[in-house]
C-alpha positions as CSV (number, residue, x, y, z in Angstrom):
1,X,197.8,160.4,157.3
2,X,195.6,163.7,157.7
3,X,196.1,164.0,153.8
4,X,194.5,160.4,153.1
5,X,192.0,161.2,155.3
6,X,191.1,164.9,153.8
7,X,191.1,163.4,150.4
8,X,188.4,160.2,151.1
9,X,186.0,162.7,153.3
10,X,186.1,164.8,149.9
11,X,185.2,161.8,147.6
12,X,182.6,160.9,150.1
13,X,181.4,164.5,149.8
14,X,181.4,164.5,145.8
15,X,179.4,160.6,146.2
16,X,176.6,162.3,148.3
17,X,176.2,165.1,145.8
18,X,175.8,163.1,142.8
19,X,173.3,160.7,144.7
20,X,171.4,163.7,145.6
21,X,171.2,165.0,142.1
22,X,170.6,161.8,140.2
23,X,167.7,161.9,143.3
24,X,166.2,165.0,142.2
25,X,166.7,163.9,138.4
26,X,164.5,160.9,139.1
27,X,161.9,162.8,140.9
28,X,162.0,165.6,138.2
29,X,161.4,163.0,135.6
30,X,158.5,161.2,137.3
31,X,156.6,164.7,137.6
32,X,156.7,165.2,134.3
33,X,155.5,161.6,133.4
34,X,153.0,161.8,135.7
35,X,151.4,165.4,134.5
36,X,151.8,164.1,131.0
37,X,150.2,160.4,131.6
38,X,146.2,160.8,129.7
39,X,143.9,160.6,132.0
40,X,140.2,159.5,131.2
41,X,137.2,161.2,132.7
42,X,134.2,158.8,134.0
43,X,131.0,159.5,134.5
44,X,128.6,158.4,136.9
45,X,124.9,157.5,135.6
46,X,121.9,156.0,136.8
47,X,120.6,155.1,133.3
48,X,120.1,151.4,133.7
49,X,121.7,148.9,130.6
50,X,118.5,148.3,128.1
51,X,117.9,144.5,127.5
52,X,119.2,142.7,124.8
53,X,116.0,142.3,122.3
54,X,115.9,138.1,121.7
55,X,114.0,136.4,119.0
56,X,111.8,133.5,120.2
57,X,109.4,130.6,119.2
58,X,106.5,129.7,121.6
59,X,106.9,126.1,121.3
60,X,104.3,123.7,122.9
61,X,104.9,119.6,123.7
62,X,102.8,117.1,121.5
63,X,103.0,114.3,119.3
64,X,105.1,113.7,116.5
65,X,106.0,111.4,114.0
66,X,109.1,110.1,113.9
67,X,111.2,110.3,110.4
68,X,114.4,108.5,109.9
69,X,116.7,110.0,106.9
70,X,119.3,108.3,105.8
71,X,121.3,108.0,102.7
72,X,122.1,105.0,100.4
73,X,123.4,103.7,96.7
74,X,121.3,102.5,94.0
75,X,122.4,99.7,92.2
76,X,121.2,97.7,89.4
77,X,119.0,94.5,90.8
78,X,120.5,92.4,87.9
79,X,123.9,93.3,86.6
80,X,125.3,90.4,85.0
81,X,128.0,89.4,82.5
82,X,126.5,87.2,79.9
83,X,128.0,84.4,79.3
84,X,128.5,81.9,75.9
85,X,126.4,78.7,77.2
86,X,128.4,76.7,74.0
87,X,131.6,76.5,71.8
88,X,132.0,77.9,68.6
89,X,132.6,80.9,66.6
90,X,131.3,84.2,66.7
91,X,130.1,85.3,62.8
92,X,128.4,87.8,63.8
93,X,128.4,90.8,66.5
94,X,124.8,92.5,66.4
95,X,124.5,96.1,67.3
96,X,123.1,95.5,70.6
97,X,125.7,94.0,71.9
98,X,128.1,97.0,71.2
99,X,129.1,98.6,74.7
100,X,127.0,101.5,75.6
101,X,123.6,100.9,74.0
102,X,120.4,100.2,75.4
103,X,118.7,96.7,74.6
104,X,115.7,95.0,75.5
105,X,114.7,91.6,76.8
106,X,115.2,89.1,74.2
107,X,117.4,91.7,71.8
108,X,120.3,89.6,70.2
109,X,123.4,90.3,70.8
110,X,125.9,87.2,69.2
111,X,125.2,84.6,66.7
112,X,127.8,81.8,66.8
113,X,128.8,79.0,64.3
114,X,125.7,76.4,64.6
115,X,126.1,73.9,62.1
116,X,127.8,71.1,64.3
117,X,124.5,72.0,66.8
118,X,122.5,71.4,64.0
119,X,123.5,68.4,63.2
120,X,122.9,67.1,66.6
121,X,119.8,68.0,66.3
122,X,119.0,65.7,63.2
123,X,120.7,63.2,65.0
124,X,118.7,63.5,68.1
125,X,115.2,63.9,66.0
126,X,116.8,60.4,64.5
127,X,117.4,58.5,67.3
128,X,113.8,59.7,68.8
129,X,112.1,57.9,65.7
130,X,114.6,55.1,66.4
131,X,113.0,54.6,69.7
132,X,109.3,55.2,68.7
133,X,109.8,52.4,66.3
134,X,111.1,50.1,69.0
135,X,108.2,51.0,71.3
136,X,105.5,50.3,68.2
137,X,107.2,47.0,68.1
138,X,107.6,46.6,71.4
139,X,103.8,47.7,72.2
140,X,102.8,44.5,69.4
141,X,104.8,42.3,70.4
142,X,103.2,42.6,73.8
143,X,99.5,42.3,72.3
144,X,100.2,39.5,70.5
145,X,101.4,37.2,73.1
146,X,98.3,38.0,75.6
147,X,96.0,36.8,72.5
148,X,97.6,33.9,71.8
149,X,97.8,33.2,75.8
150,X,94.1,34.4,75.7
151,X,93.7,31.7,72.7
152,X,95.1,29.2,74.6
153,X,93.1,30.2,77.9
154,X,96.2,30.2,79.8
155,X,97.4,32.7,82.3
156,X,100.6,33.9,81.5
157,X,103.5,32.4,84.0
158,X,105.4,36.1,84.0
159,X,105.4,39.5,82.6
160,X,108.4,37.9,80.7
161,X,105.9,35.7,78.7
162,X,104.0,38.9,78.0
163,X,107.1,41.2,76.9
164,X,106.5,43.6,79.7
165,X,109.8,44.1,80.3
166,X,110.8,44.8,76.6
167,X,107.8,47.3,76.3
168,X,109.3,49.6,79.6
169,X,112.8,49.6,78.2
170,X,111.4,50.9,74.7
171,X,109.1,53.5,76.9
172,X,112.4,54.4,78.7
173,X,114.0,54.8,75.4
174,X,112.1,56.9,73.4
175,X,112.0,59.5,77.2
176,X,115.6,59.6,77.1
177,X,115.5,60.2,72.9
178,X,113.0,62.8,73.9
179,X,115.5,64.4,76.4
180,X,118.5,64.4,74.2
181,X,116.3,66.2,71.3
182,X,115.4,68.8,73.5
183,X,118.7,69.2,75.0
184,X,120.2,69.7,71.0
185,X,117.7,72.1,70.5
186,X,118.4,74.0,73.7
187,X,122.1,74.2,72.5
188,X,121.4,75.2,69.0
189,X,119.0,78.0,70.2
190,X,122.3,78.9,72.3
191,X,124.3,79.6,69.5
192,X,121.9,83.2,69.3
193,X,123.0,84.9,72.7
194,X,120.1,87.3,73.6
195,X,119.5,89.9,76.3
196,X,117.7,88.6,79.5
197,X,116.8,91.7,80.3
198,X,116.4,95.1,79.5
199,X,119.1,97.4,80.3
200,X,122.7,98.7,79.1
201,X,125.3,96.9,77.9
202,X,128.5,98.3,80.2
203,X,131.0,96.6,78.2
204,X,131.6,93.8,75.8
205,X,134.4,91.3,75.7
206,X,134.0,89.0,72.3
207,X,134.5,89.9,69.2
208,X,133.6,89.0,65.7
209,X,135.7,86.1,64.5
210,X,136.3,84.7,67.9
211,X,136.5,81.1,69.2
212,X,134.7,81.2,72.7
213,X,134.4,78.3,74.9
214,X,131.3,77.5,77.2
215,X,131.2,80.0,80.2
216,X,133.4,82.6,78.1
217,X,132.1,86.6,79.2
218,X,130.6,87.9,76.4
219,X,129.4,91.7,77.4
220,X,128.6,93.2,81.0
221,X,124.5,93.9,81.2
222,X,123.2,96.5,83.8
223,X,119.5,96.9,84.6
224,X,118.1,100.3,84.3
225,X,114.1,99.6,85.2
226,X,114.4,97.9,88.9
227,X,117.1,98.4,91.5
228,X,117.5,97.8,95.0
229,X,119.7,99.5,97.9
230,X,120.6,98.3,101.6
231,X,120.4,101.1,103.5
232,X,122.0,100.7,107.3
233,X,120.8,102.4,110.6
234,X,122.3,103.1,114.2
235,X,120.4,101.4,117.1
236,X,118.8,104.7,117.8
237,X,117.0,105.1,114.8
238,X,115.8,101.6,114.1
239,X,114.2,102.3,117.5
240,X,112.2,104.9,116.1
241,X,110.5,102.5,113.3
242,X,107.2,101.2,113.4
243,X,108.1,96.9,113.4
244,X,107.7,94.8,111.4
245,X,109.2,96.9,108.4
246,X,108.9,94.7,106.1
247,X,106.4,95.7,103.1
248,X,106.5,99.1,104.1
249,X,107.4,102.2,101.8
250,X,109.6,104.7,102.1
251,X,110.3,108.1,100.1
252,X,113.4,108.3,97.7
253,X,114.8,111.7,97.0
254,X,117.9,113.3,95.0
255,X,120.8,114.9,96.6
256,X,119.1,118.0,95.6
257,X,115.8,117.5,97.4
258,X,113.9,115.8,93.6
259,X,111.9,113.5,95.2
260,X,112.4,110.3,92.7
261,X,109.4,107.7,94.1
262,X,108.9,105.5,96.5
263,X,110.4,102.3,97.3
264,X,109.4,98.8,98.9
265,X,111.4,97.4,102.1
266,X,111.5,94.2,101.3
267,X,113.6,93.4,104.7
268,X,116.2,93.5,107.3
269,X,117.2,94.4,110.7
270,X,117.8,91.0,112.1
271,X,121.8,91.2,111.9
272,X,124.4,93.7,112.0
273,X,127.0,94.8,109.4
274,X,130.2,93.3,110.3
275,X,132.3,96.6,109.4
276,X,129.8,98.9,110.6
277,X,128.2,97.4,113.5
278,X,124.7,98.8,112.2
279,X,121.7,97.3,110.7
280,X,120.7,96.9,107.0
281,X,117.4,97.1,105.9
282,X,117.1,95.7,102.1
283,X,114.7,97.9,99.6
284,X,113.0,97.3,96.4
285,X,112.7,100.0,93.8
286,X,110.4,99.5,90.7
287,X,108.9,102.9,89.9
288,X,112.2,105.6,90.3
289,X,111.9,108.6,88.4
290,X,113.8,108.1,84.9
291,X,116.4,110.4,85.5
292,X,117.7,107.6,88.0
293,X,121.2,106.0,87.5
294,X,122.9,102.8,89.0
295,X,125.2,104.5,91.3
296,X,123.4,107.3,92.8
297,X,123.1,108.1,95.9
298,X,119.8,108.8,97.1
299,X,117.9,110.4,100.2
300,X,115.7,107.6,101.8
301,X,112.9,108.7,104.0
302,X,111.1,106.4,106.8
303,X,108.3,107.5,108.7
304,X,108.0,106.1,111.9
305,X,106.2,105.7,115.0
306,X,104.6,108.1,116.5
307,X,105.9,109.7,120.1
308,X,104.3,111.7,122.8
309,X,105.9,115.0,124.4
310,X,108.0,116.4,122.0
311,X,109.4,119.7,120.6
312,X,109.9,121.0,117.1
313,X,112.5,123.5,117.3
314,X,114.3,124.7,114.4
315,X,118.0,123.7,113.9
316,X,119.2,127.3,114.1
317,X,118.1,127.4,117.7
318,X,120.6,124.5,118.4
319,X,124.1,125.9,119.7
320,X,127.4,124.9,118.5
321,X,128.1,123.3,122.0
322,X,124.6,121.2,121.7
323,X,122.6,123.4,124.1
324,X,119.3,125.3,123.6
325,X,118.3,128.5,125.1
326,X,114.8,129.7,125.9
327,X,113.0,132.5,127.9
328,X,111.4,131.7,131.4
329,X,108.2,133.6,132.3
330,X,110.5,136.3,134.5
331,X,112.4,137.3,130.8
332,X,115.5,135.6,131.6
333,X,117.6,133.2,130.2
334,X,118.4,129.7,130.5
335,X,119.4,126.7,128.7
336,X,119.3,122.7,128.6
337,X,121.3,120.1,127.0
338,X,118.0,118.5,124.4
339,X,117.6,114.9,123.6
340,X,117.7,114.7,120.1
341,X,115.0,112.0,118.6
342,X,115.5,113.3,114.8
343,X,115.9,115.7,112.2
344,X,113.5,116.3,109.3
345,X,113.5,119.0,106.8
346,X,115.6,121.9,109.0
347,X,114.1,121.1,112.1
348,X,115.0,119.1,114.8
349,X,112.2,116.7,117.2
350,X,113.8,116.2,120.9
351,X,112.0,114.9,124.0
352,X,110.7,117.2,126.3
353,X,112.9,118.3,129.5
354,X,110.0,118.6,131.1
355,X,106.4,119.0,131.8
356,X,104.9,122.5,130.6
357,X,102.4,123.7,128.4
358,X,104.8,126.3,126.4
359,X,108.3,127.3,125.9
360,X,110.2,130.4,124.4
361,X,112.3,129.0,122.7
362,X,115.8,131.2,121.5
363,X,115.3,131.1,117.5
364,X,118.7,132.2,116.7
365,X,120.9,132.1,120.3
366,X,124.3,134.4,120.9
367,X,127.6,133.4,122.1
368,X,127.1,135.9,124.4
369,X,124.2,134.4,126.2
370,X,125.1,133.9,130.0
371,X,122.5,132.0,132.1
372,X,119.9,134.2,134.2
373,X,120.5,137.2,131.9
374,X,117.3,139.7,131.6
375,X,116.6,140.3,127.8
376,X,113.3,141.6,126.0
377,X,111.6,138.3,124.2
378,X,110.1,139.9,120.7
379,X,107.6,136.3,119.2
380,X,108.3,135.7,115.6
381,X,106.6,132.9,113.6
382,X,106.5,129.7,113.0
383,X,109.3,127.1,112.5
384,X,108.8,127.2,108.5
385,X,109.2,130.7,108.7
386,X,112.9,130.5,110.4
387,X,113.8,127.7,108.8
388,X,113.2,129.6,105.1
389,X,115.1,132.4,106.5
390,X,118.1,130.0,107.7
391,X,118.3,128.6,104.5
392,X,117.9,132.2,102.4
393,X,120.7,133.3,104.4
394,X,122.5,130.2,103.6
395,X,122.3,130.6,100.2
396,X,123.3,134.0,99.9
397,X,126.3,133.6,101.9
398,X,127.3,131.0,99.6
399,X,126.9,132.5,96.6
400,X,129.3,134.9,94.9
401,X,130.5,138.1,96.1
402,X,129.4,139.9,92.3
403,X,125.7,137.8,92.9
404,X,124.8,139.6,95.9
C-alpha cells in the first residue's frame, strides 16, 4: 500500500513539472512573438485634408425646345413584282429587265408573242365599222319615216313607227365595238411589258422562250427616288410633339451623323402598334441624299414644342445610378434623381428640381462622391466644350493601342 501510494505522489510530481515547463515554454514563445510583431508609428497632425478640386457647369433654367430622335428603316415606296397582264410567249428579254440594273419609267423590259393580239385587234377595228354601218342605216331609216309621216301630216303613233328603237340599239352597238377595240389594243400594247417606274430590277423570274400566263411574276422592281418609313414613339415622347404633325418635317441623318435631307410626316399617332404597344408616325421622303439605299436605317429628328424651366446638362454629368451631382453655395455636395425630357446631340434636357436662378452642376461626377462633402468647385466652359472632350476621349479610347 505505502509503495502504490509513493509511486502515484511521484507521477503527480513529474505531471506538475511538465505543466509548469510547457507553461514557461508558452510564455517564452509569446515574448518573443510579441518583441518581434512590426509595429507602425502614427503621427498626430493638425494639417487639415485639402478639398477634392471638382469640375462644374453654372447651369441656369430656361426654355428649350424639345427634340425627339429616334431611328427607323427606309424602304422603297413602290416595290413591286411586275406582272404579265396576258398569255403568250416571251421572244425577247431586253436588257433592262436583267436583275440588277437600273431602268427608267417606261424602259421595256419583255416583248411577248402578239400576233393572236393583233388579230383581235383587226377584228375588233371590223366589228366597229360593222356597227357604224348599222347606225348610218339605222340614223336613215329613222329620217325617212319622219318625212314621209311629215308628208302625210300625220303624227307618228310611236317611236316604233319612227325607228327609234332600232337607232339606240345601233348607238349601243357601235359603244360596245368601240370598247372591245380599245380593250384589243390595250392587250396588244401588253404584249411589251415596261417599267412603271424608275428604279432597280431586284430579280427577274421569266425567261426568254417561256410560256407565261396572265398574272405570271416577271422581275421584282424596287424604287430608288421616293421612300417612306414609319417610325414608332413611346407615350413620352409623342408628348413632347407640337400636334397636329401631320405636314411637318423632320431631319434624316446616317448612322454616322451625314445628315441625308429632310422628310415629310405625312401621318399617324391615332393607334398603337400591336407588338410594340407604341405609336407610328408615317413619313414621306422625296429629296434623300443619293447615297440613300432601301434598307437603311436612318436617324430621324423631330423638333418639338417648346418647354419652360429646364436644364441642359451634358450626359457625362449623368451617373451610372441615374443621379446628378452639383455644388450648393456652401461648396458642398449634393445630388438629385433628374427628370429626363430628352437627349440631343450629347446633352441631356431635364425639368428643373426646383426654382433657382443657377446651379453648379458636377461635369464629370466620382464614385466617390458622398452627399455633404466639402470640395473646391473650379467653372469650366460651356456644355459644347465637355461634350467635344467626352467624345475626344471616347474616340481615343476606342481606337488602337499602336494609334495612340
Amino acid at each position: 500500500m505505502v509503495a502504490g501510494s509513493t509511486k502515484a505522489s511521484i507521477a503527480a510530481k513529474r505531471r506538475r513539472i511538465w505543466a509548469g515547463v510547457a507553461l514557461l515554454a508558452l510564455v517564452a514563445v509569446l515574448v518573443l512573438v510579441w518583441e518581434a510583431e512590426d509595429t507602425a508609428d502614427v503621427v498626430i497632425s493638425d494639417a487639415s485634408v485639402p478639398a477634392r478640386v471638382v469640375s462644374v457647369l453654372d447651369v441656369a433654367p430656361a426654355e428649350s425646345v424639345t427634340t425627339v430622335t429616334a431611328f427607323a428603316e427606309l424602304r422603297s415606296r413602290w416595290d413591286a413584282e411586275i406582272r404579265s397582264a396576258v398569255p403568250g410567249r416571251i421572244l425577247r428579254v431586253h436588257d433592262a429587265a436583267l436583275a440588277g440594273g437600273r431602268v427608267e419609267a417606261g424602259a421595256r423590259l419583255f416583248s411577248i408573242e402578239a400576233t393572236q393580239y393583233e388579230t383581235e385587234v383587226a377584228a375588233a377595228e371590223l366589228n366597229l365599222e360593222q356597227a357604224r354601218l348599222a347606225l348610218w342605216h339605222a340614223e336613215n331609216a329613222v329620217v325617212l319615216a319622219r318625212g314621209e309621216f311629215e308628208r302625210a301630216g300625220k303624227e307618228p303613233p310611236n317611236e316604233l313607227s319612227l325607228r327609234l328603237p332600232q337607232l339606240r340599239i345601233a348607238e349601243r352597238s357601235v359603244a360596245s365595238a368601240e370598247a372591245q377595240l380599245q380593250a384589243a389594243r390595250r392587250r396588244l400594247a401588253d404584249t411589251e411589258v415596261t417599267a412603271p417606274f424608275s428604279g432597280f430590277v431586284t430579280a427577274r423570274m421569266a425567261s426568254l422562250g417561256q410560256t407565261v400566263v396572265a398574272g405570271e411574276s416577271l422581275v421584282r422592281l424596287s424604287d430608288d427616288q421616293r421612300f417612306e418609313s414609319v417610325v414608332e414613339l413611346n407615350e413620352a415622347d409623342w408628348t413632347l410633339l407640337e400636334h397636329p404633325i401631320a405636314g411637318k418635317t423632320v431631319d434624316l441623318f446616317h448612322r454616322d451623323g451625314t445628315a441625308l435631307g429632310r422628310a415629310r410626316i405625312r401621318g399617324g399617332g391615332g393607334f398603337l402598334d400591336p407588338q410594340t404597344r407604341q405609336r407610328r408616325i408615317f413619313l414621306d421622303i422625296q429629296n434623300a441624299d443619293t447615297n440613300v439605299l432601301a434598307g437603311d436605317y436612318v436617324r430621324v429628328v423631330f423638333t418639338g414644342r417648346a418647354i419652360e424651366n429646364t436644364l441642359a446638362i451634358p450626359e457625362s454629368a449623368l451617373t451610372r445610378t441615374g443621379h446628378v451631382w452639383f455644388v450648393d453655395k456652401d461648396d458642398l455636395l449634393g445630388r438629385f434623381e433628374p427628370r429626363i425630357l430628352f437627349r440631343s446631340e450629347g446633352r441631356i434636357t431635364l425639368a428643373a428640381p426646383y426654382d433657382a436662378e443657377s446651379l453648379r452642376i458636377a461635369a464629370t461626377p466620382l464614385a466617390s462622391f458622398l452627399p455633404g462633402q466639402r470640395v473646391a468647385p473650379r467653372r469650366i466652359g460651356d456644355i459644347a466644350e465637355v461634350t467635344q472632350a467626352a467624345r475626344a476621349s471616347s474616340d481615343n479610347l476606342s481606337r488602337p493601342v499602336e494609334e495612340r
